[in-house]
C-alpha positions, 0 to 999 in steps of 0.5 A: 392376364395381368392384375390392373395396378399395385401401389408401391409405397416407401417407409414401414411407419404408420403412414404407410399404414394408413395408405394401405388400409386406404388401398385394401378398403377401397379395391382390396389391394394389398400394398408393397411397403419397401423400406430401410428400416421395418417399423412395428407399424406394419409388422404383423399385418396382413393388408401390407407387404414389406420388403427391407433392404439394408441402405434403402436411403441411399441413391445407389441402393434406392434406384437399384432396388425399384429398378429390380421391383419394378422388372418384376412386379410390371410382369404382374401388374399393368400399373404400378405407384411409386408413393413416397411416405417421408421426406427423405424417400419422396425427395430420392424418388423426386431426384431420380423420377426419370429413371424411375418413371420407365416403370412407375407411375409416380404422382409427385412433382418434379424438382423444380417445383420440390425445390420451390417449396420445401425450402420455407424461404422460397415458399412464404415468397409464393405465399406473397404472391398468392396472398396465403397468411403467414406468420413475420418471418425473419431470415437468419443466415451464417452471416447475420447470426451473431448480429441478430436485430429482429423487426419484430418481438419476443416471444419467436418461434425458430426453425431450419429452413432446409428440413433435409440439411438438418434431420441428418444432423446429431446434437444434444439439444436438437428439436424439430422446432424452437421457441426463444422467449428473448434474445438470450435464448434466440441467440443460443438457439441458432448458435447451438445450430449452426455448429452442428453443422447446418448449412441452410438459413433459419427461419425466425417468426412472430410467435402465434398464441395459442394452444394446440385446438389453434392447429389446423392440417389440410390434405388435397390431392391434385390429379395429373392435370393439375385439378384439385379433386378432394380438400380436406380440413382438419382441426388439431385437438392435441399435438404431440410434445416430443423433441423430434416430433413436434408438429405431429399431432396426437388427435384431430377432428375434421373440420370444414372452412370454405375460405381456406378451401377456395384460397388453397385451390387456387393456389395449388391449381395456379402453380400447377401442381400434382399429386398428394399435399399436406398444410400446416396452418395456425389460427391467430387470435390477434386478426382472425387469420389462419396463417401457414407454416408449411407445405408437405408435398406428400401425405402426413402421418395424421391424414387417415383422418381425411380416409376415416371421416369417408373420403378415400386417399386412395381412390382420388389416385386411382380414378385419376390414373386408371380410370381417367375419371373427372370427377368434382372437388370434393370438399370434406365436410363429415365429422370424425375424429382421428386419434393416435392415443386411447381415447381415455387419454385424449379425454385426460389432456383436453382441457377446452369443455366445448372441445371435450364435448365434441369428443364425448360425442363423436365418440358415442356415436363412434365416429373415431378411429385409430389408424393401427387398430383395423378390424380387418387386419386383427391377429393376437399378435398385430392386435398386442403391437398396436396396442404397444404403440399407443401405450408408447404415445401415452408415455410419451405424452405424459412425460413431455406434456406442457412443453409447447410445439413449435412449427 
């Protein structure tokens, strides 16, 4: 007799873990993770299988090796997932989503509509149409770089607008965002960009005020038939500082807005979209609006907060493919908070007292969670390595804390 499913997800990070805690809670499944690189995230752990393959990031090896598992593993199982975990593998599943799909169920969206919101260009053209906030954008290219005449003023956040042009891209000075407080800067940034090598546009916006409690995420996931079954609210309550992680977040409270609930719906529902998504917002002081960034087309390393605080990633997935389930949304309202340093740190950086608060609180009435630390999956070993990457987060923090995100 064949075992019902087993979920294939791609990367080695704490994402992947999160997913897996998700899968072993809810069904006791354990995960295979194939990966090119083994992260210390899912080593030692008992609640994931990995399987590292040398050039796992390229085409050839990506299509060859799921082809392989997937003869395999269908001998076993009556269904498998193929779940991309990062940009980088959501996109090569995408790319090659006809073959793969003889042997996975994959719940992504095709290219087309990959291509329509991935690039920030064609995506805030969507927001128009929808009416989805966002902030005054600018558009600069290779032709009006050197000219650059803004509509608006300074301070300006800078961004790629084609995030996997850029990410394969080496430079001194390189962040995943930038902030220019004049043209001087702004100038110099997308200079320094452009001969790097990137191809793409840059985008340029209106800069929001605001410190890291004026974040806000939100995870959906939307089942094969286009239907949203689960919002999912959360507000950032620290972000991380690093160069190449900014837009990452440290800590997040869940949260619940019906507004943003109902507006976000109707936009996932009408471009008929599926599977997992994950939105970037920033409240703006200056109208009362939350504006969007971005859409990520796939779950965020912060979302366990959204399986911590009750409300299951994976079984949205499961009861949507294998039990054929058409369940009601569900819209996330319990609070938890979710944190990815010790909780004596997050006290130590939070400055906001009613926020601090919040926290003490939750925390007394331990309503928090760390997404490495699972008492289901403790061993000396496992327990030492979790423990290292948060004290790596702590240093982190320490030494680039004040420097202020970008999205």
């Amino acid at each position: 007799m064949k075992k019902e499913f087993l979920p294939i997800l791609l990367g080695s990070d704490s994402n992947v873990y999160a997913i897996s805690r998700a899968f072993y809670d809810e069904y006791k499944i354990k995960p295979l993770a194939v990966c090119a690189r083994r992260l210390y995230d899912t080593k030692y752990s008992k609640i994931v299988d990995v399987l590292q393959y040398d050039g796992f990031g390229t085409d050839k090896v990506f299509v060859d090796k799921l082809i392989e598992i997937g003869e395999k593993y269908n001998k076993e199982y009556k269904y498998l997932f193929l779940i991309g975990c990062n940009d980088t593998y959501v996109k090569l599943v995408i790319d090659n989503k006809k073959e793969l799909e003889k042997y996975y169920i994959i719940p992504h969206v095709d290219s087309n509509m990959r291509d329509m919101l991935d690039d920030k260009e064609s995506f805030y053209k969507i927001c128009d149409k929808y009416n989805l906030d966002y902030p005054k954008t600018f558009i600069c290219t290779k032709d009006n770089y050197k000219e650059l005449k803004l509509p608006f003023g300074f301070p300006v956040a800078v961004k790629v607008s084609n995030s996997v042009n850029y990410v394969n891209l080496n430079f001194e000075g390189k962040k995943k965002g930038y902030k220019a407080d004049n043209q001087e800067e702004l100038n110099k940034i997308v200079s320094m960009i452009y001969n790097a090598g990137y191809i793409g546009n840059i985008i340029i916006q209106d800069f929001i005020p605001g410190d890291d409690t004026h974040m806000y995420v939100l995870n959906s996931y939307s089942n094969k038939n286009n239907k949203v079954k689960l919002m999912s609210l959360g507000h950032v309550i620290l972000e991380e500082y690093t160069p190449k992680g900014i837009g990452n977040y440290y800590a997040i409270v869940s949260d619940y807005n019906k507004d943003i609930y109902d507006k976000y719906k109707k936009f996932l529902e009408d471009i008929k979209y599926i599977g997992y998504s994950n939105f970037d917002l920033k409240y703006d002081p200056r109208d009362n609006k939350f504006k969007v960034f971005e859409i990520n087309i796939r779950l965020g390393r912060s979302s366990f907060f959204t399986t911590a605080s009750g409300y299951n990633v994976a079984k949205y997935l499961i009861e949507d493919y294998i039990y054929n389930k058409d369940n009601e949304t569900e819209y996330a309202s319990n609070k938890h908070l979710w944190s990815a340093v010790w909780k004596r740190t997050l006290l130590k950086y939070i400055k906001k007292d009613d926020i601090k608060k919040e926290v003490k609180d939750l925390i007394k009435k331990k309503k928090y969670s760390y997404t490495l630390l699972y008492k289901k999956d403790i061993n000396p070993i496992r327990l030492f390595v979790a423990n290292y990457l948060y004290y790596i987060n702590y240093k982190l923090l320490k030494t680039y804390y004040g420097q202020r995100g970008i999205k």
